[in-house]
C-alpha positions in Angstrom: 0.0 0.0 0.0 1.2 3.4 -0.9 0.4 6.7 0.8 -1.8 8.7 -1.2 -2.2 12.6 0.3 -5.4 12.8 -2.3 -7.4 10.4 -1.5 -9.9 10.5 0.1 -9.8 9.2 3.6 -6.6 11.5 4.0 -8.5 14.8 2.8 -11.2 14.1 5.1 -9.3 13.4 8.2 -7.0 16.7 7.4 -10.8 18.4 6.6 -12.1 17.4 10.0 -8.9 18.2 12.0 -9.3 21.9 10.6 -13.0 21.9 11.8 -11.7 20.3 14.9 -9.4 23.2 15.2 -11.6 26.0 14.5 -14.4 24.4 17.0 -11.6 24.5 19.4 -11.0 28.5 19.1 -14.9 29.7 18.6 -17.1 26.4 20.2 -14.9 24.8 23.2 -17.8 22.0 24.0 -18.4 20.8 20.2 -14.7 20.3 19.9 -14.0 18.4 23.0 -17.2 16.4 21.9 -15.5 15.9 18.5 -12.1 15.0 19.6 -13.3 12.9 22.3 -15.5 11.4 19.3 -12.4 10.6 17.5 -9.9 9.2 19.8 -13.0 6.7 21.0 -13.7 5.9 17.3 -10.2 5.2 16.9 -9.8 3.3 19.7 -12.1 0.6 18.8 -11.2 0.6 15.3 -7.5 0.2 16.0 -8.4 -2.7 18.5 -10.4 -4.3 16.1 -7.8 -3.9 13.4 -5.4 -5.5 15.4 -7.6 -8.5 16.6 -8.5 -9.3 12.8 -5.8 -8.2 10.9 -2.9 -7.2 12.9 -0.3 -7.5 9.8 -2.3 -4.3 8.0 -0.5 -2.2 10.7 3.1 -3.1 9.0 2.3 -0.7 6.6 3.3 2.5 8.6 6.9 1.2 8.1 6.8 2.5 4.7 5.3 5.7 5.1 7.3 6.8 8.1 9.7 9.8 7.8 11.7 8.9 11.4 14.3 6.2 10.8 13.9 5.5 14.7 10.1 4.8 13.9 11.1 2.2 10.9 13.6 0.6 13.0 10.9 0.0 15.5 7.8 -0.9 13.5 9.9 -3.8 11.6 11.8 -4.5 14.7 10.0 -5.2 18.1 6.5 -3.7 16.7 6.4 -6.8 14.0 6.3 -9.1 16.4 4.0 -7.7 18.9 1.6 -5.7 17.2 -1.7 -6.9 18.8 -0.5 -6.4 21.9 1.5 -2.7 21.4 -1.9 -1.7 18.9 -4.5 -2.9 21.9 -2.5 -1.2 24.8 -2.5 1.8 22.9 -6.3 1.6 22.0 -6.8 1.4 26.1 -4.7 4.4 26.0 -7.0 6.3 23.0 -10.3 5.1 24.8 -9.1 6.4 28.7 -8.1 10.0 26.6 -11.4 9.9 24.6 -13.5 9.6 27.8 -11.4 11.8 29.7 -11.6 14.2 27.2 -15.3 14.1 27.5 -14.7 14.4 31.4 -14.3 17.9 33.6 -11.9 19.3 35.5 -8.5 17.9 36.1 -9.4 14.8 34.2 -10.3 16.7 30.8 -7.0 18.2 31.1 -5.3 15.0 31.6 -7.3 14.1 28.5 -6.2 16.4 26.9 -2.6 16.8 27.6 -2.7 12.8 26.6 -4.3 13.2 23.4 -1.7 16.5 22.5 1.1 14.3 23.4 0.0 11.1 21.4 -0.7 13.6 18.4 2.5 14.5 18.3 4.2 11.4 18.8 2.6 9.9 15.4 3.2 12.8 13.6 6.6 11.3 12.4 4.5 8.6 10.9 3.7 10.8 7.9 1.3 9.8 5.8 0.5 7.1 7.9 -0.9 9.1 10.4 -2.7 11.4 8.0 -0.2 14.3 8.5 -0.2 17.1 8.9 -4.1 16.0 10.8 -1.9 15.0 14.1 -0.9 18.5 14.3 -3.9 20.4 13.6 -5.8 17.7 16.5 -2.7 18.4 18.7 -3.2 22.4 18.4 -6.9 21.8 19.2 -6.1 19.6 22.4 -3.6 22.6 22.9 -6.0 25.5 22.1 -8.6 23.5 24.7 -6.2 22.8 27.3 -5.5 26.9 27.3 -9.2 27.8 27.5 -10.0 25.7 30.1 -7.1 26.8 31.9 -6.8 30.4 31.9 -10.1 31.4 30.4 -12.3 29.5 32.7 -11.8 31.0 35.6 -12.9 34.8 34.4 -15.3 33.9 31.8 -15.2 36.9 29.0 -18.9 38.9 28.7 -18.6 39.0 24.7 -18.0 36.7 22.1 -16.0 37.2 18.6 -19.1 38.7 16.8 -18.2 41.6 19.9 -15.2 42.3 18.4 -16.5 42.4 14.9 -19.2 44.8 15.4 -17.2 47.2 16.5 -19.1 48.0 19.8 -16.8 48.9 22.7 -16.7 47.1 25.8 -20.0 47.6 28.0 -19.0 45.3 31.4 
């Protein structure tokens, strides 16, 4: 299998990361519903993947762009890939429901999800980059709302700002 940046299951991941992102910035609650949606969804479908047809995983070998994460996919990761693939579905599921949580368990949600993001970036294609990053900058965007934002919660929206109307607190 080669990596293909047109087709269509690529565009549409990249697509909903974006929508992800801007949900993030403008709609807080739809985005954590969203990305909490995705890391669940993925959860079970990489479980499931690796039950039935753990081989199909191999192919991220190829489309890496980390010599460290080649060396490990056809080293150790070839021979243990329903076991690495399930424990990091129990990882995706925890951050999918934490996501969906409050308080100091959304944020550990979230800082999981930002940090797994990141860490498959390097699988390029694979991962349907540069999707990882625009997720990981909505985990991020998320994380900063809920931590400085939260606790002095603004009287006016964006449409404030584009109306032109000054401040009325």
């Amino acid at each position: 299998m080669h990596a293909n940046i047109f087709s269509p299951a690529y565009l549409i991941a990249n697509v909903i990361s974006l929508v992800v992102l801007i949900a993030a910035i403008f709609w807080p609650l739809i985005a954590r519903f969203l990305l909490a949606l995705i890391f669940i969804g993925a959860a079970f479908f990489n479980a499931v993947m690796a039950i039935r047809e753990p081989e199909l995983f191999m192919v991220y070998g190829a489309m890496t762009v980390s010599p460290v994460y080649e060396q490990f996919i056809y080293g150790a990761f070839r021979d243990n890939i329903t076991a690495i693939v399930v424990s990091i579905s129990i990882c995706q599921l925890a951050a999918g429901v934490f996501i969906a949580a409050r308080g100091a368990l959304m944020m550990l949600g979230l800082l999981a999800a930002t940090t797994f993001l990141i860490a498959i970036a390097p699988l390029g294609a694979g991962s349907a980059f540069p999707s990882t990053l625009l997720l990981a900058a909505a985990a991020i965007v998320l994380l900063f709302k809920e931590r400085y934002l939260s606790a002095h919660p603004l009287r006016f929206g964006f449409h404030h700002f584009l109306s032109g109307k000054k401040n009325e607190i």
